[in-house]
MDTraj code that builds the backbone (N, CA, C; nanometers):
import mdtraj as md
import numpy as np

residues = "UNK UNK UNK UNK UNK UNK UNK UNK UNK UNK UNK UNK UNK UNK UNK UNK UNK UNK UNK UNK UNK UNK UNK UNK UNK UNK UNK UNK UNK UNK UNK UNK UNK UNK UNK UNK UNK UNK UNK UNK UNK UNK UNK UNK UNK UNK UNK UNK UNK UNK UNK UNK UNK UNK UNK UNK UNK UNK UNK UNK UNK UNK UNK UNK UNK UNK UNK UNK UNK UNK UNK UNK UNK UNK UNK UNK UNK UNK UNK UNK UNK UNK UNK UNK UNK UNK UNK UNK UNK UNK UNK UNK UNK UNK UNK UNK UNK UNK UNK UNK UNK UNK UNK UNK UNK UNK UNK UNK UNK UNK UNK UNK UNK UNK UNK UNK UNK".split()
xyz = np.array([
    [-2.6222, 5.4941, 3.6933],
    [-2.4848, 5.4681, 3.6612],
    [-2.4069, 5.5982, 3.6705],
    [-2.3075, 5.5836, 3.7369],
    [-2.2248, 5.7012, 3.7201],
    [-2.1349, 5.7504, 3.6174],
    [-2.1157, 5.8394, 3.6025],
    [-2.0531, 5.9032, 3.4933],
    [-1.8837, 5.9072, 3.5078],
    [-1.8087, 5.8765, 3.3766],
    [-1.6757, 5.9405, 3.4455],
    [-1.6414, 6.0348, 3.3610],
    [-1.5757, 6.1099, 3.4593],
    [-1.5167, 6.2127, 3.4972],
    [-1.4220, 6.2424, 3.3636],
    [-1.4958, 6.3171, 3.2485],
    [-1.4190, 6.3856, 3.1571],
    [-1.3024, 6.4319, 3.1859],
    [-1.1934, 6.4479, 3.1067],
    [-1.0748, 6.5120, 3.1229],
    [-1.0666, 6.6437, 3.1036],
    [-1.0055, 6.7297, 3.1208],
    [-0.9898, 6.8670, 3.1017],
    [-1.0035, 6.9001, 2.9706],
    [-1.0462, 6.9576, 2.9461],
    [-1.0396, 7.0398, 2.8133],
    [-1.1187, 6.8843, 2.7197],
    [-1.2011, 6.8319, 2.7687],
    [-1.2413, 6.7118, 2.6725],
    [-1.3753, 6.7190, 2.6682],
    [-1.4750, 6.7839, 2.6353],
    [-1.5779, 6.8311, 2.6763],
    [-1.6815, 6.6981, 2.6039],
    [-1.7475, 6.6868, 2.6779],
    [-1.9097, 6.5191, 2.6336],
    [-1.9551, 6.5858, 2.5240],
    [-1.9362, 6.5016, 2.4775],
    [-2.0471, 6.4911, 2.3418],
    [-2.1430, 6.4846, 2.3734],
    [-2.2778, 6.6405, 2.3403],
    [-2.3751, 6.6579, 2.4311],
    [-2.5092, 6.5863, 2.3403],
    [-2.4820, 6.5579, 2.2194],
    [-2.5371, 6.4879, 2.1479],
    [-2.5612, 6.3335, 2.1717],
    [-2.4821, 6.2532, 2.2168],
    [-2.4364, 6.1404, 2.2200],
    [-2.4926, 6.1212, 2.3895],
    [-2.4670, 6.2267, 2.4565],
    [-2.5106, 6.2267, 2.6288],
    [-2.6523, 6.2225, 2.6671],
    [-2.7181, 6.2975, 2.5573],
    [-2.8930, 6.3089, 2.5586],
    [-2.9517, 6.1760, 2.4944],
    [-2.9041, 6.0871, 2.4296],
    [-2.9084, 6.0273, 2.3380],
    [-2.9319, 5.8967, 2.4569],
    [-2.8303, 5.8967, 2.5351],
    [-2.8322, 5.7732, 2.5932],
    [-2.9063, 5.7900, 2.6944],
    [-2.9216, 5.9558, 2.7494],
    [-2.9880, 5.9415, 2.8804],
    [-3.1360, 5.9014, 2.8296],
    [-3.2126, 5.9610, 2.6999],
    [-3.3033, 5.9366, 2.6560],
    [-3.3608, 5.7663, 2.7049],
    [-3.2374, 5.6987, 2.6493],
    [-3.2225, 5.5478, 2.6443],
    [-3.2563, 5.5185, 2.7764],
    [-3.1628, 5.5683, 2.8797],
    [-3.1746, 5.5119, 2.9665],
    [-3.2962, 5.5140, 3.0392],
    [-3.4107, 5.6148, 2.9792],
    [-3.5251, 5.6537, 3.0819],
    [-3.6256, 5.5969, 3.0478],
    [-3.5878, 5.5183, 2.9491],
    [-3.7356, 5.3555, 2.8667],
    [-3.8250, 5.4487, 2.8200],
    [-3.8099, 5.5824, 2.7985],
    [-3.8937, 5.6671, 2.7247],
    [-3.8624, 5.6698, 2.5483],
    [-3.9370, 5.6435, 2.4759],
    [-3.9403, 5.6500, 2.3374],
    [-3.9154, 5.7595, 2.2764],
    [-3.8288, 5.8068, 2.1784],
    [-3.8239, 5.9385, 2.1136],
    [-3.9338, 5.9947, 2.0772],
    [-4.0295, 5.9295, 2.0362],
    [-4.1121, 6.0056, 2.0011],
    [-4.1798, 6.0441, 2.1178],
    [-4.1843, 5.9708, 2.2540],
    [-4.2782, 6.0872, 2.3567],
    [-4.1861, 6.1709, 2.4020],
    [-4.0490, 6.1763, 2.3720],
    [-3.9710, 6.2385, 2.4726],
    [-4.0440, 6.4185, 2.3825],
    [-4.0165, 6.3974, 2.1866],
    [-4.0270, 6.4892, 2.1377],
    [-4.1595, 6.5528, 2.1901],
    [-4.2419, 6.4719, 2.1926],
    [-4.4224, 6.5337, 2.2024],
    [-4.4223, 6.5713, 2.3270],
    [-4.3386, 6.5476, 2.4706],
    [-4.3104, 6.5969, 2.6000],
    [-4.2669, 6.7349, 2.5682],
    [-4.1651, 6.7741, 2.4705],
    [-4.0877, 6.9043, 2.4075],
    [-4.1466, 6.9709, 2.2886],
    [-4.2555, 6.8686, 2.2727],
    [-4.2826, 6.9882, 2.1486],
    [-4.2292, 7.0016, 2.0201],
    [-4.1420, 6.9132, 1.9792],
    [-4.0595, 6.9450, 1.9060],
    [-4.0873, 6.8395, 1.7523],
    [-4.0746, 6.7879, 1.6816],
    [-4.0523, 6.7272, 1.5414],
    [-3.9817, 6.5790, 1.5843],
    [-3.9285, 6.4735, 1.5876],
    [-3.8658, 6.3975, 1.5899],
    [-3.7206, 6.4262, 1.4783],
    [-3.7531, 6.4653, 1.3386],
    [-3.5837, 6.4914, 1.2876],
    [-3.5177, 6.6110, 1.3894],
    [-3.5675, 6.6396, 1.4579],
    [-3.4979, 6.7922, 1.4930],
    [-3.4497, 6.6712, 1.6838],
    [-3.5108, 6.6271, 1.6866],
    [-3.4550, 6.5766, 1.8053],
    [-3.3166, 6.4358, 1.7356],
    [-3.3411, 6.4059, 1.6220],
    [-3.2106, 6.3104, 1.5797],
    [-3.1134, 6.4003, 1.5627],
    [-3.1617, 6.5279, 1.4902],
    [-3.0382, 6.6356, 1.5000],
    [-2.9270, 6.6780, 1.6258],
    [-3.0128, 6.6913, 1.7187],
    [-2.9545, 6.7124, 1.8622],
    [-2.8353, 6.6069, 1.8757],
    [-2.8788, 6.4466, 1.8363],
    [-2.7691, 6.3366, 1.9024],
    [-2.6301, 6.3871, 1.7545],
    [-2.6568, 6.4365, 1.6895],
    [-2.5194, 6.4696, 1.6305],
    [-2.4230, 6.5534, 1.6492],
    [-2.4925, 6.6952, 1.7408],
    [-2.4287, 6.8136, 1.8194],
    [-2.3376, 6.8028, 1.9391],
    [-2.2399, 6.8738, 1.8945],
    [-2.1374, 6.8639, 2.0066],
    [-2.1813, 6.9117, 2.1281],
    [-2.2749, 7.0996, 2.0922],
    [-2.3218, 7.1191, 2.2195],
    [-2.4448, 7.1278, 2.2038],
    [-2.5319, 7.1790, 2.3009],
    [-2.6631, 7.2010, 2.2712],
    [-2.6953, 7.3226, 2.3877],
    [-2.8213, 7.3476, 2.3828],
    [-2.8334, 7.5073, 2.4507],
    [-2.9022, 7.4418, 2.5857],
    [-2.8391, 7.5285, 2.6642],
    [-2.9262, 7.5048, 2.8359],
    [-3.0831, 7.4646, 2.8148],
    [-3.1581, 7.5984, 2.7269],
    [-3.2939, 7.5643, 2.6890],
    [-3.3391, 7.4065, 2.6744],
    [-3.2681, 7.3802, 2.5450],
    [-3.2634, 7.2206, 2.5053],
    [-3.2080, 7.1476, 2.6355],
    [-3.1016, 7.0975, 2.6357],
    [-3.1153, 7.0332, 2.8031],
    [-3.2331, 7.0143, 2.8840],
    [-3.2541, 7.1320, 2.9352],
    [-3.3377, 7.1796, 3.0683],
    [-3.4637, 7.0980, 3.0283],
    [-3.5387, 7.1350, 2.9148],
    [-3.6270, 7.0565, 2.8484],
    [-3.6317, 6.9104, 2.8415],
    [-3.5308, 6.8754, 2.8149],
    [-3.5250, 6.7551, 2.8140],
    [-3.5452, 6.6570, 2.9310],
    [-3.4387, 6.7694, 3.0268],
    [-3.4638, 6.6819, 3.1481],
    [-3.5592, 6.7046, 3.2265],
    [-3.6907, 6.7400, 3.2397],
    [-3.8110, 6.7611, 3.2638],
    [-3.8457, 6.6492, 3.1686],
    [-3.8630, 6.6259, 3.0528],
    [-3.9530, 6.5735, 2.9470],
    [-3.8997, 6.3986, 3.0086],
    [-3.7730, 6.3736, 3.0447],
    [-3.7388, 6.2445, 3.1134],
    [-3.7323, 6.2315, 3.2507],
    [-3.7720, 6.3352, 3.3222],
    [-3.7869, 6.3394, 3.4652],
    [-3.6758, 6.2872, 3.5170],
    [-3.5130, 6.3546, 3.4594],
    [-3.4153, 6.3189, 3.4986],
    [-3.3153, 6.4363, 3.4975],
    [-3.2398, 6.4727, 3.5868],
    [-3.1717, 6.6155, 3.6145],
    [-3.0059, 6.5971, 3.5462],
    [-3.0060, 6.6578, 3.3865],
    [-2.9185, 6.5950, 3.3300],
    [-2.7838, 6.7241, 3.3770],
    [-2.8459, 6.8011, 3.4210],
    [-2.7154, 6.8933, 3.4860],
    [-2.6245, 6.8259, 3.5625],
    [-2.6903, 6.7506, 3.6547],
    [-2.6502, 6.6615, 3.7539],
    [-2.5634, 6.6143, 3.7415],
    [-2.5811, 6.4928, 3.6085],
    [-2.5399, 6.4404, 3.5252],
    [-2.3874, 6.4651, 3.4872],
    [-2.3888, 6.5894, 3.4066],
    [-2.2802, 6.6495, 3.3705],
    [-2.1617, 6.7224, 3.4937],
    [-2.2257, 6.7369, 3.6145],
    [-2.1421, 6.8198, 3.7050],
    [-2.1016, 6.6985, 3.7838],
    [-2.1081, 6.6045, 3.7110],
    [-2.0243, 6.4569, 3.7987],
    [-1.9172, 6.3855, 3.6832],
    [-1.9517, 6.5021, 3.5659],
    [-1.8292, 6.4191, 3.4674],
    [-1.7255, 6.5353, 3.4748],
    [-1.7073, 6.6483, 3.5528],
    [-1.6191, 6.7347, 3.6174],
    [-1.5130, 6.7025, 3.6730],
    [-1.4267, 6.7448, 3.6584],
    [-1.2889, 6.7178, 3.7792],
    [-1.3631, 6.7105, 3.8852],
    [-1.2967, 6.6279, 3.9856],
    [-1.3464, 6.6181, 4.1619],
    [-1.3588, 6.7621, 4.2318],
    [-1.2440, 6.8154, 4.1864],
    [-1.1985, 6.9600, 4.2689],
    [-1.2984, 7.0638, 4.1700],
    [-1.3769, 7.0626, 4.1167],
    [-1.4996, 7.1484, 4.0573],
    [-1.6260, 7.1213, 4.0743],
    [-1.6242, 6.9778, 4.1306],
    [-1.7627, 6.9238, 4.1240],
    [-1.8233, 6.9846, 4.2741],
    [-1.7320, 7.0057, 4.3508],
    [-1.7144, 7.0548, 4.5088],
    [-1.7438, 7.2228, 4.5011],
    [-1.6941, 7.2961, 4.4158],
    [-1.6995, 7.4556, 4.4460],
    [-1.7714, 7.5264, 4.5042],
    [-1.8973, 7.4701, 4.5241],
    [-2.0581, 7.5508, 4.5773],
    [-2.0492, 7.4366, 4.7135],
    [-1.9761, 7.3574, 4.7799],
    [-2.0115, 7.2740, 4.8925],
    [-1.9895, 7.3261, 4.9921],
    [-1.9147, 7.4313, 5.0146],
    [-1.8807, 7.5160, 5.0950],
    [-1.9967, 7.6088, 5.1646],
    [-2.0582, 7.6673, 5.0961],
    [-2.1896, 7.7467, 5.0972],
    [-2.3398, 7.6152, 5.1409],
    [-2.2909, 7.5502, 5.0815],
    [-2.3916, 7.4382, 5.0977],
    [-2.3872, 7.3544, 5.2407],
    [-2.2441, 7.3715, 5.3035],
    [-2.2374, 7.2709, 5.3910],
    [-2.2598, 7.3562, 5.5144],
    [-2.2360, 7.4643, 5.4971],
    [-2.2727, 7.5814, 5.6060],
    [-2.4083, 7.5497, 5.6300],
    [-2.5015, 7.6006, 5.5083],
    [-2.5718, 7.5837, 5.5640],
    [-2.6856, 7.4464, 5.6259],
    [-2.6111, 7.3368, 5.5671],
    [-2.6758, 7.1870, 5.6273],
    [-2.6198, 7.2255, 5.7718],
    [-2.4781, 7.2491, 5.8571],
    [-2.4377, 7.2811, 5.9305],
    [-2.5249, 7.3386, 6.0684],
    [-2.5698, 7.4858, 6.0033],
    [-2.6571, 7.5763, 6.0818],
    [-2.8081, 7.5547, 6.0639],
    [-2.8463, 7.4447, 5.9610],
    [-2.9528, 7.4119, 6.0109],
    [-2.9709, 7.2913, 6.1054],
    [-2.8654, 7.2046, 6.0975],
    [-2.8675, 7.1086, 6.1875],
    [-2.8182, 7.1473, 6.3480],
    [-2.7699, 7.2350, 6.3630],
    [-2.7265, 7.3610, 6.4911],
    [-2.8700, 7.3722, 6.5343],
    [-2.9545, 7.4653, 6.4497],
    [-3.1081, 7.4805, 6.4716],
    [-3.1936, 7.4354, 6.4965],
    [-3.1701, 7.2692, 6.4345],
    [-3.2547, 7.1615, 6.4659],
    [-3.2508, 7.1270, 6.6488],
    [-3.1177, 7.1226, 6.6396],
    [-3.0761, 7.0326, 6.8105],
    [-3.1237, 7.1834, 6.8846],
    [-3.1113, 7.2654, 6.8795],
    [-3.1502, 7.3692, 6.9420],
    [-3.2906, 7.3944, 6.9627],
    [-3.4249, 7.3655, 6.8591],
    [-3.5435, 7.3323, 6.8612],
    [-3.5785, 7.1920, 6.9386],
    [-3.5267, 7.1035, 6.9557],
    [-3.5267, 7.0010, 7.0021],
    [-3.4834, 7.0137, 7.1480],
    [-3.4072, 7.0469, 7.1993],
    [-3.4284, 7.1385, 7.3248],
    [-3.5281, 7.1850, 7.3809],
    [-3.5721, 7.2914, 7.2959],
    [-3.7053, 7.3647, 7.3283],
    [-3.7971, 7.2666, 7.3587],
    [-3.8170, 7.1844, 7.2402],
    [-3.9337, 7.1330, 7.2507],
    [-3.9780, 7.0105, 7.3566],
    [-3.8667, 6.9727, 7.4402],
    [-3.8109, 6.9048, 7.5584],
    [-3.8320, 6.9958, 7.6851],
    [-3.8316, 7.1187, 7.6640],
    [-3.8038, 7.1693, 7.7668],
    [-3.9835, 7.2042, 7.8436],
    [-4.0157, 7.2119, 7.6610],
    [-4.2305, 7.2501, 7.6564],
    [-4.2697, 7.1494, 7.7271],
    [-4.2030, 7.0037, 7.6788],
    [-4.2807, 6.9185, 7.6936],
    [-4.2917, 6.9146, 7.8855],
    [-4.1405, 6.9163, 7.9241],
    [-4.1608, 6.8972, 8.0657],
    [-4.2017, 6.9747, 8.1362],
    [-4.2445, 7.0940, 8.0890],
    [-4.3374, 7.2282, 8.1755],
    [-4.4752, 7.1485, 8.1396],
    [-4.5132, 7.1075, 8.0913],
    [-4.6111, 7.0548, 8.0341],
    [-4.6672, 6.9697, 8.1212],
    [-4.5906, 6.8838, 8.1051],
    [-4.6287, 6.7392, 8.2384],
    [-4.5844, 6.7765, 8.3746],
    [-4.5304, 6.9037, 8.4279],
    [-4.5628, 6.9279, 8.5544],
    [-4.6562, 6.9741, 8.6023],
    [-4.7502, 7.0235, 8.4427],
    [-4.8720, 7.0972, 8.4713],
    [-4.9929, 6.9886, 8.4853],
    [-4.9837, 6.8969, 8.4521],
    [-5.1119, 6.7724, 8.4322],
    [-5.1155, 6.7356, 8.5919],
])
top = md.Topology()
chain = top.add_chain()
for i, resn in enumerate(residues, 1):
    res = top.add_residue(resn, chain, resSeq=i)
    for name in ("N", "CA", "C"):
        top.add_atom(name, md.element.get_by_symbol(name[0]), res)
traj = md.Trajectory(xyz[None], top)
């Protein structure tokens, strides 16, 4: 399910966000805690926190095999969620340049190839 797109200055309730992704991953609190290591009150604590630390996150989303950064960089304005696509699209760009360019080559092997048989 997709997320929407927080408003400026309206930041997710990061308590309430772990809480559901938890939910959503049919994983039980208590394995998510024993995945983290952690106590079960100390993980009810978390769903009451506004924020929580990268550490916590990061953990989590390993422990649900779900990338909750992700998550959050899609409840972003449109025009932020984009900032790194630039760098990114270059290089899908110049590797797909590279590709058709290997693909060449390997057209070109093949028919030296079968003039040699």
């Amino acid at each position: 399910m997709k997320q929407a797109v927080t408003p400026i200055g309206q930041l997710p309730h990061m308590g309430e966000f772990i809480k559901e992704k938890i939910q959503d991953s049919m994983l039980t609190y208590a394995e998510v805690c024993r995945r983290i290591d952690i106590k079960q009150p100390t993980m009810t604590s978390y769903f009451w926190q506004d924020t929580l630390q990268t550490r916590t996150i990061w953990k989590i989303s390993h422990a649900i095999n779900h990338n909750l950064f992700t998550d959050l960089i899609q409840m972003m304005p449109k025009e932020l969620q984009d900032t790194n696509k630039t760098s990114f699209q270059e290089t899908i760009t110049a590797q797909q340049r590279e590709i058709e360019d290997l693909k060449k080559e390997i057209a070109i092997y093949k028919e030296i190839l079968s003039k040699r048989v």
